[in-house]
C-alpha positions in Angstrom: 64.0 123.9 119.1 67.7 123.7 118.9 70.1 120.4 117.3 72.2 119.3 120.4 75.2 117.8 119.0 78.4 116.7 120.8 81.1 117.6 119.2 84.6 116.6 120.5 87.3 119.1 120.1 90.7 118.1 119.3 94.0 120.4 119.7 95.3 121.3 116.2 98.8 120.5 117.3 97.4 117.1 118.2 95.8 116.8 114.9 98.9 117.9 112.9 101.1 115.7 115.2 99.2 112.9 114.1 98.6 114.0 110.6 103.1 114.1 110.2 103.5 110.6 111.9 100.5 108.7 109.1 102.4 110.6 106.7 106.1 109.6 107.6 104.8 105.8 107.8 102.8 106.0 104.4 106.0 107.1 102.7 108.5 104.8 104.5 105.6 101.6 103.4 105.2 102.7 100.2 109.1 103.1 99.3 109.7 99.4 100.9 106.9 98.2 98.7 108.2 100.0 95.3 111.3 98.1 96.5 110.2 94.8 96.9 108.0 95.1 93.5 111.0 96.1 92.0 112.8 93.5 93.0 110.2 91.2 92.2 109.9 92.5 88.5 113.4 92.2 88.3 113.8 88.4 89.0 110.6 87.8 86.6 112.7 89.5 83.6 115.5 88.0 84.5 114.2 84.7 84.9 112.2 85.5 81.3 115.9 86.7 79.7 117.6 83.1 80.7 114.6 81.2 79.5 114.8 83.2 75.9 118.7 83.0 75.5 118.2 79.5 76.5 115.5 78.5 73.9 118.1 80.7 71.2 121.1 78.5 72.0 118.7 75.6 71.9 117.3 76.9 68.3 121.1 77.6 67.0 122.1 74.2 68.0 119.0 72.6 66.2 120.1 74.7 62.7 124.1 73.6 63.3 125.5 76.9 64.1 
């Protein structure tokens, strides 16, 4: 008794032609997301930089200098 199995047989060229193109898109996606965290951790710290050398000017104010 033998296992019949189909098996479909796809070109390597086809295969590696495919393989290059997921590739290319996973890199170009990933670089625009690093980007757009990037820029989103930069506006948190910035917005957390204004709020501390706000409360500082606030604090020197309160003690007279």
């Amino acid at each position: 008794m033998t296992n019949a199995t189909n098996y479909s047989v796809i070109p390597v060229e086809v295969m590696n032609a495919q393989q290059n193109v997921s590739e290319s898109s996973f890199l170009i996606f990933s670089t625009i997301s690093a980007v757009i965290n990037t820029a989103i951790l930069a506006t948190q710290l910035w917005s957390i930089l204004k709020h501390k050398a706000k409360l500082s000017a606030n604090q020197r104010e309160a003690i007279g200098l």
